[in-house]
Kinemage of the C-alpha trace (Angstrom):
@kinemage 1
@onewidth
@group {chain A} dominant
@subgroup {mainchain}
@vectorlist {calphas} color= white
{ca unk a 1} P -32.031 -20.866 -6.149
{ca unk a 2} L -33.209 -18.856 -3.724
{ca unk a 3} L -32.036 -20.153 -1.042
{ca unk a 4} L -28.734 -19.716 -1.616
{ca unk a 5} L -26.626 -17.296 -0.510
{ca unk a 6} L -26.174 -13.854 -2.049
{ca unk a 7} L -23.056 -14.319 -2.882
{ca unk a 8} L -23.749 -17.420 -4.251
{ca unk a 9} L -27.007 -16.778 -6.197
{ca unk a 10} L -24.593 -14.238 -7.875
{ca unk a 11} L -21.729 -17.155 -8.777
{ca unk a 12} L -24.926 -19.202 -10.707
{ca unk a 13} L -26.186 -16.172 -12.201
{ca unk a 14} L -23.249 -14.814 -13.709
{ca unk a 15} L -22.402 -18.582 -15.197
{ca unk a 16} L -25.904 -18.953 -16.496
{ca unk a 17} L -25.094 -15.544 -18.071
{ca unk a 18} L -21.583 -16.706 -19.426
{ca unk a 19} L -23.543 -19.453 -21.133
{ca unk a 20} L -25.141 -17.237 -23.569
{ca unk a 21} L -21.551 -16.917 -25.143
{ca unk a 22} L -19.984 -19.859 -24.369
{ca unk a 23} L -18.978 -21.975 -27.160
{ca unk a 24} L -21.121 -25.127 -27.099
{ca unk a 25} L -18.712 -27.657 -28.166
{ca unk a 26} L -16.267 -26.708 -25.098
{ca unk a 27} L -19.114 -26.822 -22.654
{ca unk a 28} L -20.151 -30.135 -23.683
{ca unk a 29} L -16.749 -30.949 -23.655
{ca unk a 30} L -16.108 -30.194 -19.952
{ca unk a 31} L -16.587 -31.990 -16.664
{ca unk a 32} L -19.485 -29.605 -16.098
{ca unk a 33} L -21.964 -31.110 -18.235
{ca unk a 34} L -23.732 -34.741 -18.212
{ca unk a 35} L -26.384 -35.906 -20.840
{ca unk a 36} L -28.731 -37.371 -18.592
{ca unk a 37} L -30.485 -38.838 -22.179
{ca unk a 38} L -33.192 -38.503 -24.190
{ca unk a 39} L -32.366 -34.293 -24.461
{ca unk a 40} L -32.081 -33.647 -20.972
{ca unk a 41} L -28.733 -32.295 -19.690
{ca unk a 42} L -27.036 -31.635 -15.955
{ca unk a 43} L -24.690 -28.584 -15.279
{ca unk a 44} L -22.635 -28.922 -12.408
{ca unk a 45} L -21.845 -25.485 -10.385
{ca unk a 46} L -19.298 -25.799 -7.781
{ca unk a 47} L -17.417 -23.348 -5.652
{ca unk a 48} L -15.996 -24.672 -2.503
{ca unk a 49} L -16.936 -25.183 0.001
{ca unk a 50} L -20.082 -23.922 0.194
{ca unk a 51} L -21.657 -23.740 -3.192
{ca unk a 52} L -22.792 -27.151 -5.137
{ca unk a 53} L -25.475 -26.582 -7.755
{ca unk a 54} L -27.381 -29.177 -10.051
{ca unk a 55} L -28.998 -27.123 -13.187
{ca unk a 56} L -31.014 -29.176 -15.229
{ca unk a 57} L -31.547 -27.743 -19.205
{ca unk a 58} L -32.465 -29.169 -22.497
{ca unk a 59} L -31.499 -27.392 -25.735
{ca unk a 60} L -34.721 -25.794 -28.029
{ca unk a 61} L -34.836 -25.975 -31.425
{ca unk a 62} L -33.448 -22.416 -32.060
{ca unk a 63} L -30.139 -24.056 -30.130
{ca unk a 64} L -30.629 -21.939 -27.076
{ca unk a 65} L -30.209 -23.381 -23.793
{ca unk a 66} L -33.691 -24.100 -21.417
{ca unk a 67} L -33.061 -23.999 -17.826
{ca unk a 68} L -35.875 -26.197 -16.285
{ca unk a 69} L -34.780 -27.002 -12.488
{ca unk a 70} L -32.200 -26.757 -10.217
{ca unk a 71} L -31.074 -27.434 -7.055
{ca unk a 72} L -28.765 -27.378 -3.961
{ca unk a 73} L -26.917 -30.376 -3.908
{ca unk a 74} L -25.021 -29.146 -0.155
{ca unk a 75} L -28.874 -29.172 1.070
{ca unk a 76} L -29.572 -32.655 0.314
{ca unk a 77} L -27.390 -35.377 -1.600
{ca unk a 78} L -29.774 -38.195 -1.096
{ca unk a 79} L -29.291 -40.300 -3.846
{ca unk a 80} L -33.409 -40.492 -4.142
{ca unk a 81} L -33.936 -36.686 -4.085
{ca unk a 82} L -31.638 -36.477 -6.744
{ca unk a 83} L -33.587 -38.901 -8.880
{ca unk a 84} L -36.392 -37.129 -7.767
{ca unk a 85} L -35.356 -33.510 -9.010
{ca unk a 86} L -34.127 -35.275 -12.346
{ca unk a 87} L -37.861 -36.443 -12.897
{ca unk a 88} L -39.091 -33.049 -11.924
{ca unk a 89} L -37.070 -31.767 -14.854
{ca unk a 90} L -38.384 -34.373 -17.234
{ca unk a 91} L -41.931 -33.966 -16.467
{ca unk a 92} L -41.006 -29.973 -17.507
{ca unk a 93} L -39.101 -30.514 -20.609
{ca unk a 94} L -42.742 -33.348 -21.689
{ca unk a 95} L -44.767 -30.111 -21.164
{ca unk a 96} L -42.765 -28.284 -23.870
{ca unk a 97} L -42.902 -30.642 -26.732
């Protein structure tokens, strides 16, 4: 994340912070989140125009949320990066279990 913008670091970082008290049926319930299967989960940041964020998490066994990877989406919306910054986060969740 740090290439982002100030400004924009600060958006992510204040929603990563709002997570901690969010209530986890309504944020599985929005547009924001995607199961990408097998415990691994996509949050989508965006704030046009300039800020589109891919934060990969799973959820631990205490029910708090793990970020494991993110990315700028605005920097490179390849479909193949993508996939490859979606195996990047599984091969980090496999080192946890």
């Amino acid at each position: 994340m740090g290439g982002l913008e100030r400004v924009n670091q600060q958006h992510v970082d204040q929603l990563l912070m709002s997570l901690e008290t969010a209530d986890a049926r309504q944020l599985f319930a929005s547009d924001r989140v995607k199961s990408l299967g097998h415990g691994l989960f996509e949050l989508r940041i965006e704030k046009k125009p300039d800020l589109l964020v891919r934060i990969f998490f799973c959820i631990e066994n205490n029910g708090s949320l793990l970020v494991l990877h993110a990315y700028d989406k605005k920097k490179n919306n390849k479909i193949n990066w993508q996939r490859k910054q979606i195996l990047e986060a599984r091969k980090l969740m496999k080192t946890l279990n």
